[in-house]
FIKOLDO-434825 format. One record per residue (C-alpha): x, y, z; residue in one letter. Coordinates in steps of 0.05 Angstrom, whole numbers, padded with zeros to 5 digits. Example, Ala and Ser with C-alpha at 12.3 -4.5 7.8 and 13.67 -1.06 7.14 Angstrom:
+--------+--------+--------+---+
|     xx |     yy |     zz | r |
+--------+--------+--------+---+
|  00246 | -00090 |  00156 | A |
|  00273 | -00021 |  00143 | S |
+--------+--------+--------+---+
//
This chain:
+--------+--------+--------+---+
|     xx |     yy |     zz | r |
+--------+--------+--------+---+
|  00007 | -00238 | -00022 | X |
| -00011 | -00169 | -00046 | X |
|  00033 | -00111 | -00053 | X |
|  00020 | -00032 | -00073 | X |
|  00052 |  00036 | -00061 | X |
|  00016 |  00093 | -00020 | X |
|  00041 |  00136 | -00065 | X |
|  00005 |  00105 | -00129 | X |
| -00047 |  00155 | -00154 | X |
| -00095 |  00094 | -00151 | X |
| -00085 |  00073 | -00092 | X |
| -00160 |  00077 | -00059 | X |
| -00186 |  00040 | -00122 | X |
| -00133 | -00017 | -00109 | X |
| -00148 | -00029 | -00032 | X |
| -00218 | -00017 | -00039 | X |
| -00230 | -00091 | -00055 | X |
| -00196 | -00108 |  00011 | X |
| -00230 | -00127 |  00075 | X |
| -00242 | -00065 |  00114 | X |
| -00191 | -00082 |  00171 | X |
| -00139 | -00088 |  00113 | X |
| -00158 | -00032 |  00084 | X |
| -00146 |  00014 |  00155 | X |
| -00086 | -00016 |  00161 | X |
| -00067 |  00013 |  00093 | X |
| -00098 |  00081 |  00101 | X |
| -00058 |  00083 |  00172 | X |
|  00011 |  00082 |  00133 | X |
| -00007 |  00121 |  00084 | X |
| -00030 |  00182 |  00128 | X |
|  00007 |  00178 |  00195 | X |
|  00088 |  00193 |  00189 | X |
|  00123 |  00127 |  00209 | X |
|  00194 |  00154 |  00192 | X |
|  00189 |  00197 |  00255 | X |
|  00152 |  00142 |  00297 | X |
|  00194 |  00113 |  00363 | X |
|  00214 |  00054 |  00347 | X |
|  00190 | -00005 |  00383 | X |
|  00123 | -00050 |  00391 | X |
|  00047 | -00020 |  00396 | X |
| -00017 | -00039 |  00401 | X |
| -00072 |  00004 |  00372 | X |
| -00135 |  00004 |  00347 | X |
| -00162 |  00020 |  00277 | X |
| -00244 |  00030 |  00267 | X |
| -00239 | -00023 |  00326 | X |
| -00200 | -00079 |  00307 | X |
| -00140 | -00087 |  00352 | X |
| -00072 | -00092 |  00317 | X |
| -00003 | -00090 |  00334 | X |
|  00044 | -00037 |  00307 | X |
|  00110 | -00054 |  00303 | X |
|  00168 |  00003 |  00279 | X |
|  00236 | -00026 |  00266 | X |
|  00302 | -00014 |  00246 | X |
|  00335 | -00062 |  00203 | X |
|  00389 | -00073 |  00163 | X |
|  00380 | -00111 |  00099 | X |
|  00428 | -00181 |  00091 | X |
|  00436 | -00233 |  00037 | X |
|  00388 | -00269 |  00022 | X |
|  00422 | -00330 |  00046 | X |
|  00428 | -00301 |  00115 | X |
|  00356 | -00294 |  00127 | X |
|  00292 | -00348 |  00152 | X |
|  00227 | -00353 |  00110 | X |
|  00179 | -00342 |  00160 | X |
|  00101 | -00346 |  00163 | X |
|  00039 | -00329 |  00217 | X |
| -00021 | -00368 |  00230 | X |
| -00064 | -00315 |  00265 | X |
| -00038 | -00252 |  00246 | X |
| -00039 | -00221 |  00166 | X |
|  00028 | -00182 |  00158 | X |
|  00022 | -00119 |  00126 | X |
|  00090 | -00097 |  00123 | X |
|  00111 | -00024 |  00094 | X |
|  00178 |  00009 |  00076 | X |
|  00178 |  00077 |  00108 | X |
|  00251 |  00102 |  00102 | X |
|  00321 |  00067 |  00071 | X |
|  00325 |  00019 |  00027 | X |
|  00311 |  00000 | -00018 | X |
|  00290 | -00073 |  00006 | X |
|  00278 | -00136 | -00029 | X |
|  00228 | -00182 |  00003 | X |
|  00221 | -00253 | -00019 | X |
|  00154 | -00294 | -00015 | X |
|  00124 | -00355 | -00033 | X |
|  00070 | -00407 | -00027 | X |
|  00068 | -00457 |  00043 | X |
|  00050 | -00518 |  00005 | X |
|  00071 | -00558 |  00071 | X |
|  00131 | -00589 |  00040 | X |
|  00179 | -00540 |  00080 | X |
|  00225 | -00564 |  00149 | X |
|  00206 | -00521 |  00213 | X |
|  00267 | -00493 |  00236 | X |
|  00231 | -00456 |  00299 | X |
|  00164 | -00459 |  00320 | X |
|  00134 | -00398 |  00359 | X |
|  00066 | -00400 |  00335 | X |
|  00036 | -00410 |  00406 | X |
|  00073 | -00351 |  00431 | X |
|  00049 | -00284 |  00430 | X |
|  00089 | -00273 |  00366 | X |
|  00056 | -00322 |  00327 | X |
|  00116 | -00330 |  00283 | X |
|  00140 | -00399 |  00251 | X |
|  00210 | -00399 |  00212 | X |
|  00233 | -00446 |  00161 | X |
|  00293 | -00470 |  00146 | X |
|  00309 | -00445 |  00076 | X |
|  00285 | -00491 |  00017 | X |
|  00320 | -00483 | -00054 | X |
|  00270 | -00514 | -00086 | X |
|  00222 | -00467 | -00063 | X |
|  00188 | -00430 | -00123 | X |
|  00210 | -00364 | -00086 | X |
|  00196 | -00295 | -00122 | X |
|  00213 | -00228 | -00105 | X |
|  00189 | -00155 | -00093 | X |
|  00235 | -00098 | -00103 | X |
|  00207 | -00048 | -00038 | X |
|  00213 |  00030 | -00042 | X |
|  00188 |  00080 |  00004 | X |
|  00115 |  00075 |  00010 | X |
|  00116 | -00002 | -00019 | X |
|  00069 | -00042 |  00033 | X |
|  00066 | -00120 |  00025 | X |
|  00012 | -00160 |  00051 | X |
|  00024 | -00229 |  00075 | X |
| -00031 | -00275 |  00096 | X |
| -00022 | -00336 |  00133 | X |
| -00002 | -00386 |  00074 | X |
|  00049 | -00335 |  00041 | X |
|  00113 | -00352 |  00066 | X |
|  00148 | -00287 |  00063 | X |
|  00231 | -00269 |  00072 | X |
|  00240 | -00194 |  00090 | X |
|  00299 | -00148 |  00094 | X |
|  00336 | -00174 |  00036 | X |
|  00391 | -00136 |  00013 | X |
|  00397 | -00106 | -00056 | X |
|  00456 | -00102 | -00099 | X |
|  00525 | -00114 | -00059 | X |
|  00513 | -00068 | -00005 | X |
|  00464 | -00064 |  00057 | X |
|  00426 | -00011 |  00071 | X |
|  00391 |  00011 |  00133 | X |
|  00317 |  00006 |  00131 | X |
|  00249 |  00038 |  00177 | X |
|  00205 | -00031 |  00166 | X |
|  00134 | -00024 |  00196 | X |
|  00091 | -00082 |  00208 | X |
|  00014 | -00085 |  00224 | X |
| -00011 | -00144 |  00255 | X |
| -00085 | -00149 |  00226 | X |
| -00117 | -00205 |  00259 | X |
| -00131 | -00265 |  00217 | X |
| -00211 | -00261 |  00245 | X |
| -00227 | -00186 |  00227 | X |
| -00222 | -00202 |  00155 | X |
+--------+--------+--------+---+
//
């Protein structure tokens, strides 16, 4: 997992070490105005690798409430672009966790786990213009609530494909 603001002064330094798919994705939600996007599921293309765009309105929820998840194909590079704030959990698929639902083969190339509290789970507080990449063996937990309250939240997700990187 790697994680980074748009709004960091060094930003172009930081993602410059990235593979150039990852790197579009980034430069894409730094420069285009996601707050004001329709919400909803996209596909695009950036310097010609096809990715999904998906804009969503959340809610964060405890913790407790909410299935680690992970993709095989697909690197998530997930970005805060209104509310919050948002906490986002993440941690290492050593292969010791229980499937709780298995949609891998599907189009949304999402697995969920059943939550493990022995996990060695850490945690990322998420601002506006946070972005968190997730790659296939970073079990990640978004939209968790911070403090006592929810908060409503404008979550984008790229799909970069596994294969352009």
């Amino acid at each position: 997992m790697i994680y980074g603001n748009v709004h960091n002064a060094m930003v172009e330094k930081q993602i410059a070490v990235l593979p150039k798919a990852l790197q579009s994705a980034i430069r894409f939600l730094k420069d285009t105005d996601l707050a004001a996007h329709e919400p909803g599921k996209f596909e695009m293309e950036l310097d010609g690798v096809p990715m999904i765009l998906q804009v969503l309105d959340l809610t964060t929820a405890p913790r407790e409430t909410l299935r680690p998840e992970i993709h095989r194909k697909n690197i998530d590079v997930q970005f805060l672009a209104a509310g919050g704030p948002e906490r986002a959990g993440y941690y290492s698929d050593d292969g010791t966790n229980q499937v709780d639902e298995d949609l891998l083969d599907t189009p949304r190339d999402i697995l969920f786990y059943h939550n493990n509290p022995s996990a060695a789970e850490g945690s990322i507080e998420m601002t506006v213009g946070t972005y968190a990449i997730y790659f296939p063996w970073d079990v990640h937990i978004p939209a968790i609530q911070v403090g006592e309250n929810p908060a409503p939240i404008r979550k984008i997700v790229v799909k970069v494909p596994m294969d352009a990187c």
